[in-house]
C-alpha positions as CSV (number, residue, x, y, z in Angstrom):
1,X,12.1,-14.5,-21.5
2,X,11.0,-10.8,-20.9
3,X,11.5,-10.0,-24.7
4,X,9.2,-12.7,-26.0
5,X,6.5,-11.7,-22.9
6,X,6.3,-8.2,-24.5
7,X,6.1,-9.3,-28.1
8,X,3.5,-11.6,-26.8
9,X,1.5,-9.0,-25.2
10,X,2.3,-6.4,-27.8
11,X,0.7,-8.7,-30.4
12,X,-2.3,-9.4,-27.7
13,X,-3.0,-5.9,-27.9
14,X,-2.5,-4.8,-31.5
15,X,-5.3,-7.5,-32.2
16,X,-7.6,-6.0,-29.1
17,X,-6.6,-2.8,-28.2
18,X,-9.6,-3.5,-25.3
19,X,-7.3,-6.2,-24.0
20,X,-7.3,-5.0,-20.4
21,X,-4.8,-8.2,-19.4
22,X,-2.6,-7.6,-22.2
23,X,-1.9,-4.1,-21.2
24,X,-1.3,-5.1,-17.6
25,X,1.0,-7.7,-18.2
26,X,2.7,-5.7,-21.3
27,X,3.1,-3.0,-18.1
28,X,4.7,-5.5,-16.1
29,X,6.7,-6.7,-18.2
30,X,8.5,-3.5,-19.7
31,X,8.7,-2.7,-15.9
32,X,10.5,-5.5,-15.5
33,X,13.2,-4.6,-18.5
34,X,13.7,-1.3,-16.9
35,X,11.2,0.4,-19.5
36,X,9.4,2.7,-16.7
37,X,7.8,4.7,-19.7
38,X,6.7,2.1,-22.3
39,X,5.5,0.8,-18.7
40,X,3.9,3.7,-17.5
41,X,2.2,4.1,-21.1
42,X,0.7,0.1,-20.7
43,X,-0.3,0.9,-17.1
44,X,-2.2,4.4,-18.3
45,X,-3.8,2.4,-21.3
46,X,-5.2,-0.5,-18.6
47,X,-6.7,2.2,-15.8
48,X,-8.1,3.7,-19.1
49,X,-9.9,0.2,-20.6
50,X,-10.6,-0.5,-16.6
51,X,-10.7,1.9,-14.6
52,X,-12.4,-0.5,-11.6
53,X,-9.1,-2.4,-11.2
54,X,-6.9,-1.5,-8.0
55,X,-4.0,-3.9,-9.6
56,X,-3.6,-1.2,-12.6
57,X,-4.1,1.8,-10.4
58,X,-1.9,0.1,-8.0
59,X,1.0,-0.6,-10.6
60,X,0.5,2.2,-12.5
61,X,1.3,4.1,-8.8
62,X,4.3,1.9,-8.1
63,X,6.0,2.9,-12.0
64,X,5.3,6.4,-11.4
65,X,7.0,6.8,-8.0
66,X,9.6,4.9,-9.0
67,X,9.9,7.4,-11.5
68,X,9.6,10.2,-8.9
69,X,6.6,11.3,-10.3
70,X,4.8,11.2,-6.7
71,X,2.0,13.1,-6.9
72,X,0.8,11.1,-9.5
73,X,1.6,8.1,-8.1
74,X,-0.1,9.0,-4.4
75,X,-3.1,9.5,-6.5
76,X,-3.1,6.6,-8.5
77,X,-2.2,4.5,-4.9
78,X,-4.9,5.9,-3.6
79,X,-7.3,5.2,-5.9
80,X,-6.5,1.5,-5.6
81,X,-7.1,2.1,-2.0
82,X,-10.6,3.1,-2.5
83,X,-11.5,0.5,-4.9
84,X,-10.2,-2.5,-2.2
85,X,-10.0,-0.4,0.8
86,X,-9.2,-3.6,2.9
87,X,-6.2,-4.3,1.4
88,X,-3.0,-4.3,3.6
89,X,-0.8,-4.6,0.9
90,X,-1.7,-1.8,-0.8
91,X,-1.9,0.4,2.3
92,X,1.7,-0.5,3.1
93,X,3.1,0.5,-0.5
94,X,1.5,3.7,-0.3
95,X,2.6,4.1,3.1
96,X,6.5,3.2,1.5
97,X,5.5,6.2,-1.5
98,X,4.7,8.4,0.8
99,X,8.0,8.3,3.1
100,X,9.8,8.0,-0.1
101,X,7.7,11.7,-0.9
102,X,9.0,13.0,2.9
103,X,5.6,12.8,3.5
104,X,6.1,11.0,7.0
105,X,2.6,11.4,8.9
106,X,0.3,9.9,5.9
107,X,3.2,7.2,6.0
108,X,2.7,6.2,9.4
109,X,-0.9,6.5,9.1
110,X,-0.9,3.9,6.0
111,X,1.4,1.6,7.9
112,X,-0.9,1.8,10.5
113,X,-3.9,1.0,8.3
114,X,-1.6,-2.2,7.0
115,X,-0.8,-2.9,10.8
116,X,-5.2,-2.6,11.5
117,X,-5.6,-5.1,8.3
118,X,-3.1,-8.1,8.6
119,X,-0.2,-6.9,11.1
120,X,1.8,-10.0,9.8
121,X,1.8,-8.1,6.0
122,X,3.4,-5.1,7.2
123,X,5.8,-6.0,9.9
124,X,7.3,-8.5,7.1
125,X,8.4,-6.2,5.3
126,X,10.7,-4.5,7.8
127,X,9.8,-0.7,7.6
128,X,8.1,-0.8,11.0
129,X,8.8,-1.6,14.6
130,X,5.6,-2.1,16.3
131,X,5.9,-2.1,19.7
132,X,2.8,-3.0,22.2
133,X,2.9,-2.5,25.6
134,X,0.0,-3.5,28.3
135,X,-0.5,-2.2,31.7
136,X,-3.4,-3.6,34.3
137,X,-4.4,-0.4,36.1
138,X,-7.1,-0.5,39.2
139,X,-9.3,1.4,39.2
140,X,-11.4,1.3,42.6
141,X,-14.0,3.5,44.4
142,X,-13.5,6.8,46.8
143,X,-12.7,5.9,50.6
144,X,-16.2,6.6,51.8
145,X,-17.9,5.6,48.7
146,X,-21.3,3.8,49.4
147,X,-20.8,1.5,46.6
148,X,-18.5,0.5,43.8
149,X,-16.0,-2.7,42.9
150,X,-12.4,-2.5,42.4
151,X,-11.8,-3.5,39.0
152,X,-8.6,-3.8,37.0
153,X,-8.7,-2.2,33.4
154,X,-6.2,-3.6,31.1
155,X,-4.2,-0.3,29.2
156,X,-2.5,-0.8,25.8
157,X,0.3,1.8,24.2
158,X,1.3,0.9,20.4
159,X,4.1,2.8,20.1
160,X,5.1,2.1,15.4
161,X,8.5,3.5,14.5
162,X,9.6,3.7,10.9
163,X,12.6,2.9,9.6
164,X,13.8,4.0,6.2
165,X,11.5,2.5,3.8
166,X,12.4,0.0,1.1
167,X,10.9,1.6,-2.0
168,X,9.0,-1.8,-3.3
C-alpha cells in the first residue's frame, strides 16, 4: 500500500527530520505514486542529511531525468559515481541519462565502464550489443634476421553498439 508507506515515512520524518532512511524511502515511494516533485523534494532532503550516500545521489538523478531536468540529474549521477566508482549499475543508468540527454559519446563511454565492471549487468539490460572479435596474428622475424622466434599475438576488437536506451 503506497499511501500508507508515505504516511509512514511522512510521520518518520516529522518526528526526526534527520531521518536519512525516512527521506529515501518517503522519495521512493512518492516516486512510485507518480509524485516526481514531492519525490524530488524527499531525495534533495536525503543528499542534504547525507550527502556520502550514492543511493540518494543516485535516485535523486534518476527523478530528475525522468523529469527532464538533465543537467541536474548528470550531476547528481555522477556524484554517485564518485562516491562507489565501482559500481556497474550506476555507470549504466547514467550511461541510459546521458543518451536520453543526446549526449551519445559519454553514453557509450558509461556503458563501457558498466561493460569494464560486470559485463553480465549491462548487456542485461539490452541497450548494448557487444561484440568481441579475436584474431591470432604472427608476428615473425626479417628473412636474414640473425635471431628472433615466430610468435603468434592474439588481437582483440570490441566493437559496443547502442540501441535506443530504456530510460530505467
Amino acid at each position: 500500500d503506497l499511501d500508507g508507506a508515505v504516511e509512514s515515512c511522512r510521520y518518520a520524518v516529522e518526528l526526526d527530520p534527520d531521518l536519512f532512511d525516512g527521506h529515501l524511502n518517503l522519495g521512493r515511494a512518492l516516486g512510485k505514486k507518480g509524485d516526481l516533485e514531492r519525490a524530488i523534494g524527499s531525495y534533495r532532503r536525503a543528499v542534504e542529511v547525507n550527502s556520502a550516500s550514492a543511493d540518494a545521489h543516485s535516485a535523486l538523478g534518476l527523478a530528475l531525468a525522468e523529469r527532464l531536468q538533465f543537467d541536474e540529474a548528470l550531476q547528481s549521477l555522477r556524484r554517485a559515481i564518485e562516491l562507489e566508482p565501482d559500481s556497474a549499475k550506476r555507470h549504466f543508468k547514467l550511461g541510459n541519462v546521458y543518451m536520453s540527454a543526446k549526449v551519445l559519446a559519454e553514453a557509450i563511454a558509461s556503458y563501457r565502464r558498466a561493460i569494464e565492471l560486470k559485463p553480465e549487468v549491462a548487456v542485461a539490460h539490452g541497450n548494448l550489443t557487444v561484440t568481441v572479435s579475436e584474431n591470432a596474428e604472427v608476428s615473425q622475424p626479417g628473412a636474414f634476421a640473425r635471431r628472433g622466434n615466430t610468435e603468434v599475438v592474439q588481437q582483440s576488437d570490441v566493437q559496443v553498439l547502442e540501441e535506443p536506451a530504456r530510460m530505467f
